[in-house]
Wavefront OBJ file of the C-alpha trace (Angstrom):
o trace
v -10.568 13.681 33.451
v -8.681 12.923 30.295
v -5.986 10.417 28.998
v -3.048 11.390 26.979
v -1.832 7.888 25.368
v 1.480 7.856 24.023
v 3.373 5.325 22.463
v 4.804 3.417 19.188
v 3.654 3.472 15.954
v 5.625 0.120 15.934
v 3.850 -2.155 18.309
v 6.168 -4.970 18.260
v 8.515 -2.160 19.549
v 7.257 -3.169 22.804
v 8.202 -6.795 23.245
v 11.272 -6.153 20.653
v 12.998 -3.547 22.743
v 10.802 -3.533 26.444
v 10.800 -6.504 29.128
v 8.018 -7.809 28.263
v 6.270 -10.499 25.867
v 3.737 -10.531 23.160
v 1.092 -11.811 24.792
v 1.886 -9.397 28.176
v 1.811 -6.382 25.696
v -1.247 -7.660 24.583
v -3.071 -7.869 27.505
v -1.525 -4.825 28.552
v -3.287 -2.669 26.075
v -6.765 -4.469 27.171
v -6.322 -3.711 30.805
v -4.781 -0.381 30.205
v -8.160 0.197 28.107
v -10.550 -1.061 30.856
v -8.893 0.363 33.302
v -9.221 3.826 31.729
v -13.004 3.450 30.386
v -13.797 1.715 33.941
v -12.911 5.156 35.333
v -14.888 6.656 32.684
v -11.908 8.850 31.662
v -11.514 10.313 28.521
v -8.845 9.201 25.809
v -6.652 11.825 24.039
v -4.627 10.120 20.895
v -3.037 10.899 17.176
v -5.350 8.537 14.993
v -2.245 7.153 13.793
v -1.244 3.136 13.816
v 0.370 1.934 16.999
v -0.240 1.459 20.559
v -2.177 4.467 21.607
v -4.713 2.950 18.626
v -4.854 -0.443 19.928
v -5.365 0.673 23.237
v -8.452 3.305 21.632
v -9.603 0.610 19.701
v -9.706 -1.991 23.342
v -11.416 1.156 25.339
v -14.385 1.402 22.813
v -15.128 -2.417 22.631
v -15.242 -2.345 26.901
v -17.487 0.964 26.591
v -14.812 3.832 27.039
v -17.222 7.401 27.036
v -14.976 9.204 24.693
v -11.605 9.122 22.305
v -10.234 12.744 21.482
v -8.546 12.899 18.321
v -6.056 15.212 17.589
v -5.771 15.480 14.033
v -3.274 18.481 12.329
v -5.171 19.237 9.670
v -3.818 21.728 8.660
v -0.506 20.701 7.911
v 0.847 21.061 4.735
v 4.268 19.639 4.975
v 3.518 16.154 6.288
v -0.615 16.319 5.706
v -3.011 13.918 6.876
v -3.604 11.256 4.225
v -1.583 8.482 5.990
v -3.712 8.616 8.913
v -6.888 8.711 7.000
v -7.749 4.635 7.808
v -7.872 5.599 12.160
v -9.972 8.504 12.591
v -12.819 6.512 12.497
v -11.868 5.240 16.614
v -12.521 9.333 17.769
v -15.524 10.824 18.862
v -14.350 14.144 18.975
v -11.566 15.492 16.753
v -9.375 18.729 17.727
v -7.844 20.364 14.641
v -4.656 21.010 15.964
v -2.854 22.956 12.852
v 0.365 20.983 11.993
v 2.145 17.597 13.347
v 4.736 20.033 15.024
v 2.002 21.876 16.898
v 0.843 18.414 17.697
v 3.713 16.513 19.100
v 3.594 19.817 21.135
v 0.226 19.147 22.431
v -0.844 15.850 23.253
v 0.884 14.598 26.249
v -0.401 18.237 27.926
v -3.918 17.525 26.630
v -4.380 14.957 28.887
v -4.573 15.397 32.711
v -2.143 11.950 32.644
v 0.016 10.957 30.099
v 0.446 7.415 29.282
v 3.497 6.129 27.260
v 3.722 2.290 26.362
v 6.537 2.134 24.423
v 9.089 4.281 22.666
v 9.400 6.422 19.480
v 10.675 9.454 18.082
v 7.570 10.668 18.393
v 6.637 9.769 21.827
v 9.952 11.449 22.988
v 9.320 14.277 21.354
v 5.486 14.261 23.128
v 7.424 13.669 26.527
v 9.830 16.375 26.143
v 7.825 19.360 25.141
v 6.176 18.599 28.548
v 9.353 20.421 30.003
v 7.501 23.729 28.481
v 4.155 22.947 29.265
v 5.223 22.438 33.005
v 7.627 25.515 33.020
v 5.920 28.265 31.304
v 2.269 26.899 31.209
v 2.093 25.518 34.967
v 0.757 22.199 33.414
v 0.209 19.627 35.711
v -0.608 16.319 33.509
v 1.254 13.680 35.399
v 3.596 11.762 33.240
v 2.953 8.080 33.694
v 5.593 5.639 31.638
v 5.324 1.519 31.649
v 9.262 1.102 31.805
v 8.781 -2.745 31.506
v 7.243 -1.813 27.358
v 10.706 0.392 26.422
v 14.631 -0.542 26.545
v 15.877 1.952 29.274
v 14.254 4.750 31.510
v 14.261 8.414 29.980
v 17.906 10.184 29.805
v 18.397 12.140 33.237
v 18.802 14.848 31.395
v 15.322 14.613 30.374
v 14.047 13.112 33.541
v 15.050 16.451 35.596
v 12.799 18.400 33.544
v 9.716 16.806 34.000
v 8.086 17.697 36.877
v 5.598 14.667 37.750
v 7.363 11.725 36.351
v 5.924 7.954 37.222
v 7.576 4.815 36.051
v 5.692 1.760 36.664
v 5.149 -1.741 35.572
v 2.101 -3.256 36.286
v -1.827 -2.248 35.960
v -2.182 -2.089 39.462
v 0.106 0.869 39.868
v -1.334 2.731 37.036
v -4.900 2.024 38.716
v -3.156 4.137 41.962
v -2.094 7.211 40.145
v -5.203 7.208 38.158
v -7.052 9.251 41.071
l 1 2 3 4 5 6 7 8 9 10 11 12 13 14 15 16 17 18 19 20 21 22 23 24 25 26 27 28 29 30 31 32 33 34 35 36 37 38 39 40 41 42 43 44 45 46 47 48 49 50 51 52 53 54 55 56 57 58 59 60 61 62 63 64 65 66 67 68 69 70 71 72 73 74 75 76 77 78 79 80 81 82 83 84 85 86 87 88 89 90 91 92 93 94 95 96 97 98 99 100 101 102 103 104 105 106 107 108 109 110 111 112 113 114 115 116 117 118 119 120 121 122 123 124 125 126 127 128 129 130 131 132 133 134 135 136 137 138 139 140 141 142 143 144 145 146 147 148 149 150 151 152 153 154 155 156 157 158 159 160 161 162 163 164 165 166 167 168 169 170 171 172 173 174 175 176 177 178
């Protein structure tokens, strides 16, 4: 089983803008981490700074099996160079073209998706999952920590995904994490 993690680039995102502290979105990211390496799960991130790093970085120092990288190599519009200083956390890297192709990807490439926090980026993850789930038959349960962003997803957006979770503590997540 694999691990899409989603999130900010912006960590303090999550205590600026979520209901939640510092030191809760702290200790979120270490028992998110343990929680997913205690199910020996695989971990699917962007080697990029931000939560789904921090949370990478937690699962390897509790003895997480694996941390998929996907890495757009070959993108020539954006490139690669400021993510350079993360790939070291992966095990396995996935070329997967460009950062479009990416944002795409990820949240599909797990068999759960994970979002702590809020960005651009991590809505744009979330939404492509409308395709993925309509013309792919993806099933990669969406799983979002509403407590770590300032509101729930747009309806607009909610209707389209088809396995949507919100939860708030580490004891739900360790429920839908079959």
């Amino acid at each position: 089983m694999k691990v899409a993690v989603l999130g900010s680039g912006d960590v303090t995102k999550v205590h600026r803008f979520g209901k939640i502290t510092e030191e809760k979105a702290k200790q979120l990211i270490k028992d998110v981490a343990e929680l997913i390496a205690d199910k020996k799960m695989d971990m699917v991130i962007v080697p990029a700074r931000g939560i789904p790093y921090e949370i990478a970085k937690a699962y390897k120092e509790v003895g997480g099996k694996k941390v998929i990288g996907l890495v757009p190599k070959k993108d020539k519009r954006f490139g690669v160079k400021h993510i350079q200083e993360y790939i070291h956390i992966i095990d396995e890297e996935v070329d997967i073209g460009d950062w479009y192709n990416l944002n795409g990807e990820i949240a599909a490439y797990g068999d759960y998706a994970i979002c702590i926090g809020m960005s651009s980026g991590a809505m744009c993850d979330i939404a492509m999952l409308k395709y993925h789930y309509k013309y792919l038959e993806s099933k990669t349960k969406l799983i979002i920590f509403e407590n770590t962003i300032s509101q729930k997803l747009p309806k607009e957006i909610e209707e389209e995904m088809k396995d949507l979770n919100y939860i708030k503590t580490i004891e739900e997540l360790d429920k839908l994490l079959k």
